[in-house]
C-alpha positions as a printed NumPy array, in Angstrom:
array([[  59.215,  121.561,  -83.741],
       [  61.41 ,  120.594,  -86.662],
       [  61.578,  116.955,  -84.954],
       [  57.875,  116.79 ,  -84.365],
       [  57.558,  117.737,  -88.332],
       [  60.367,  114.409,  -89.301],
       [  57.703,  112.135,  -87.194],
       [  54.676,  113.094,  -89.072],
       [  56.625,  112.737,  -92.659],
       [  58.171,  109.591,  -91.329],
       [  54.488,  108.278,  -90.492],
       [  52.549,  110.021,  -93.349],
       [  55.723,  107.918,  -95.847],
       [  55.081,  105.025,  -93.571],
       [  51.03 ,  104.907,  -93.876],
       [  51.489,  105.676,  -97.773],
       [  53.938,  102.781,  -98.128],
       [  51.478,  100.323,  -95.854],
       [  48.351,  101.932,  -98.293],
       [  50.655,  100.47 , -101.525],
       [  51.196,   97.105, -100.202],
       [  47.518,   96.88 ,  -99.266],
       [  46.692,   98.257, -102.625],
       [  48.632,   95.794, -104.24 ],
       [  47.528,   92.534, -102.397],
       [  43.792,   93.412, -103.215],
       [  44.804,   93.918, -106.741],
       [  46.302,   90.211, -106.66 ],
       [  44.24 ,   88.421, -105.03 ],
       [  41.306,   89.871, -107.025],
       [  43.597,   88.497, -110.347],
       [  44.191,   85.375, -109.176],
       [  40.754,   84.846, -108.099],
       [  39.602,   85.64 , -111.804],
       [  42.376,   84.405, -113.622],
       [  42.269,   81.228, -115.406],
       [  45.57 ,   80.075, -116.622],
       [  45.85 ,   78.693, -120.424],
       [  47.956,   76.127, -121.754],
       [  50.034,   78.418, -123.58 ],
       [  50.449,   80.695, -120.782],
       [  54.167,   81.769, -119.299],
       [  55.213,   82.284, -116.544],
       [  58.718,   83.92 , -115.034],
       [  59.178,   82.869, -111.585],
       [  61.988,   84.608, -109.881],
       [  63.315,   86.385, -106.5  ],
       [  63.524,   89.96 , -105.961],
       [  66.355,   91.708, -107.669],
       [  67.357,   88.748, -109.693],
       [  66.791,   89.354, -113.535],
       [  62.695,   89.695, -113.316],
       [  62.476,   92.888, -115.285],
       [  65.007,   91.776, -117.954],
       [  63.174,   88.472, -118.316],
       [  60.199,   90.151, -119.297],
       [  61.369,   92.612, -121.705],
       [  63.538,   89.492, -123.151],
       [  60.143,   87.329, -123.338],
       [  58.092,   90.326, -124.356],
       [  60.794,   91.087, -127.571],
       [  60.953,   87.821, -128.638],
       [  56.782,   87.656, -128.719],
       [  56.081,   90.693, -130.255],
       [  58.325,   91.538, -133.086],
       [  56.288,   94.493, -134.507],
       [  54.692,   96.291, -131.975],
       [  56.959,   96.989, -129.096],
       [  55.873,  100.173, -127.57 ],
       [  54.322,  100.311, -124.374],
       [  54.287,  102.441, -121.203],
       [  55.367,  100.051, -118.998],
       [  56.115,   96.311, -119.587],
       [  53.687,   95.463, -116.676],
       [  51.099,   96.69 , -119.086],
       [  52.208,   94.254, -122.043],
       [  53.66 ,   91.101, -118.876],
       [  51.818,   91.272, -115.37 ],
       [  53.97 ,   91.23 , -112.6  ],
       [  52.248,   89.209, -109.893],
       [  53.887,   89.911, -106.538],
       [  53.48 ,   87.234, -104.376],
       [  56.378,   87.997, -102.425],
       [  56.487,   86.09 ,  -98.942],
       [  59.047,   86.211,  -96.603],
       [  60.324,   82.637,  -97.441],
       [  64.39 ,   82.306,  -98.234],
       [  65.744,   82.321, -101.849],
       [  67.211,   78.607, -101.279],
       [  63.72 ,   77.519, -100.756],
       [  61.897,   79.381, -103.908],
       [  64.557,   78.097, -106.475],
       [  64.394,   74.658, -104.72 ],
       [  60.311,   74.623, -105.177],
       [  61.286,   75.549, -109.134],
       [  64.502,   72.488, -109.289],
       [  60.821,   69.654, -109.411],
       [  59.116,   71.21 , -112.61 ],
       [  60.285,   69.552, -116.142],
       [  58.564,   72.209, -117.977],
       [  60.984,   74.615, -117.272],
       [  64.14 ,   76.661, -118.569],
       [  66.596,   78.281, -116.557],
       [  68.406,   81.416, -117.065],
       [  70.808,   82.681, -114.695],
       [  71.189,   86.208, -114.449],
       [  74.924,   85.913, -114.781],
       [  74.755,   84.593, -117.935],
       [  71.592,   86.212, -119.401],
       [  73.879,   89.886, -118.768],
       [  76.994,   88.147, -120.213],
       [  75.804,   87.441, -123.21 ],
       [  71.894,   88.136, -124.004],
       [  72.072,   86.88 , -127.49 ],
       [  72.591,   83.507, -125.51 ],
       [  69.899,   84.116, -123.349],
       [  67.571,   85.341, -126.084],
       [  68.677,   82.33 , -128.113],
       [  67.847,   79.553, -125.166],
       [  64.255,   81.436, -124.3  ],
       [  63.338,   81.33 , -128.096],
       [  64.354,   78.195, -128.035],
       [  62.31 ,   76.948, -125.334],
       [  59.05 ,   78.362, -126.028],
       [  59.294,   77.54 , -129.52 ],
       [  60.204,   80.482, -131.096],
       [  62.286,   80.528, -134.198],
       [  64.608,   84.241, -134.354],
       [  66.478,   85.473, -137.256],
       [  70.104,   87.286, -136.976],
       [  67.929,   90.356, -136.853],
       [  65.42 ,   89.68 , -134.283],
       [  68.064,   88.708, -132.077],
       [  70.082,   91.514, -132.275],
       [  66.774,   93.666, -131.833],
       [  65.895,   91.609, -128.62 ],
       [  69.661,   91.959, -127.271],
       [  69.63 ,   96.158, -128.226],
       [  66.166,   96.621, -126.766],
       [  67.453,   94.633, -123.308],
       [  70.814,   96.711, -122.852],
       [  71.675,   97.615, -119.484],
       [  72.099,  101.457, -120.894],
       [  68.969,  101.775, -122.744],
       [  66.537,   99.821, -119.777],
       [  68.152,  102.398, -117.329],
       [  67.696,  105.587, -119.688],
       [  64.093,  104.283, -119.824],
       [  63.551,  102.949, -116.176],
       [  60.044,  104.73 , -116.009],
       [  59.023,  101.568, -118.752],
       [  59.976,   99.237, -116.008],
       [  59.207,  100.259, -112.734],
       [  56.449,   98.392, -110.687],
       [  55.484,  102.313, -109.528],
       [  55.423,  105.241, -110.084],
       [  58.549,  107.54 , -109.325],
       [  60.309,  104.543, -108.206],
       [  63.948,  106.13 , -108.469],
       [  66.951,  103.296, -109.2  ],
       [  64.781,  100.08 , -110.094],
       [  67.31 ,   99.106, -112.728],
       [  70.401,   99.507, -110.176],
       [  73.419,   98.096, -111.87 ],
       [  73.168,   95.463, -114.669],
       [  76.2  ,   93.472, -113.573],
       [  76.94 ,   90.337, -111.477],
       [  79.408,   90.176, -108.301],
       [  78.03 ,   92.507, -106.175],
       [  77.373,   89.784, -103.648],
       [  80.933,   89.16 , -103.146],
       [  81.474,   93.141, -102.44 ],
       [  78.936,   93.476, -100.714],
       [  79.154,   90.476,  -98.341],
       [  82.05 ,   89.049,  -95.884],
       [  83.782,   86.183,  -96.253],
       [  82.086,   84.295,  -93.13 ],
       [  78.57 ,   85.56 ,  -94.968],
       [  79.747,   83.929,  -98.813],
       [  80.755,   80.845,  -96.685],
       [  77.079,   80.393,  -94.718],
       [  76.067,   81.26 ,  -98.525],
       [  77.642,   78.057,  -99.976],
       [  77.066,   75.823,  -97.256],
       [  72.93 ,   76.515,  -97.565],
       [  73.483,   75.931, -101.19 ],
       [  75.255,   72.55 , -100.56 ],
       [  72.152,   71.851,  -97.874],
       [  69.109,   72.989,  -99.327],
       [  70.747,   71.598, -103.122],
       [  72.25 ,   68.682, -102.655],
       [  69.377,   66.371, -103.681],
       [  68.541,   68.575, -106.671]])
């Protein structure tokens, strides 16, 4: 019985999840149907798990330096999933062609976010004082975005969205033979860029 009862959560968890996703798509393509991009429009383009989140708040801070509260920062900057199944080599490599463009590497945004603050500022034209800065760099603390995850999560009750706030994991988490096929896609699908 108690088996029988683990199928039908597993399914009712798995028809739920499949009910989001579908939910979501709908929701997209019925933006991007309507939506007509401006000029002045920006845009973060990024893979999963790679900064997204902090990107946005960043942007959003640097924007709007009197009113900052929201309920959650897809409210104030639309996240647009169109996640495919394509591989990280090839979405940064259809990003490498655009001149319009700034990068920010994760690694460096959460080594030093004053930088990072700094260099987006900079690129969309946006002039910040001492004191700006250091309210874009408290408001985009690892600490404080966790304490508040609920502001940040694509969902609701989506438990560890902000996971760590530090760089590395990849080599911890991967073997050596995987962090070699790593760097020799790199040297493959970069070389020309």
């Amino acid at each position: 019985m108690l088996k029988i009862f683990d199928v039908l959560i597993s399914l009712l968890m798995l028809i739920n999840s499949f009910i989001y996703k579908l939910k979501v798509r709908v929701e997209s393509s019925r933006f991007f149907y309507f939506f007509k991009p401006l000029d002045t429009d920006i845009y973060i383009a990024s893979y999963m798990k790679s900064g997204t989140t902090l990107t946005q708040v960043m942007l959003f801070e640097i924007l709007n330096k009197k009113n900052l509260d929201y309920s959650n920062i897809n409210d104030v900057s639309p996240f647009l999933d169109d996640s495919r199944s394509d591989s990280w080599f090839k979405h940064v490599k259809q990003w490498r062609t655009n001149k319009n463009i700034t990068y920010l590497q994760y690694e460096d945004v959460v080594t030093d976010l004053g930088a990072a603050a700094e260099k987006l500022a900079d690129f969309i034209g946006v002039e910040l004082t001492e004191e700006q800065k250091a309210q874009v760099v408290e408001r985009c603390r690892f600490d404080r975005m966790k304490k508040e995850e609920k502001k940040y999560s694509p969902k609701p009750n989506f438990s560890n969205f902000i996971r760590e706030g530090r760089t590395g994991s990849g080599k911890q988490n991967f073997s050596d033979e995987q962090q070699q096929l790593f760097l020799h896609l790199s040297n493959k699908h970069f070389k020309n860029c």
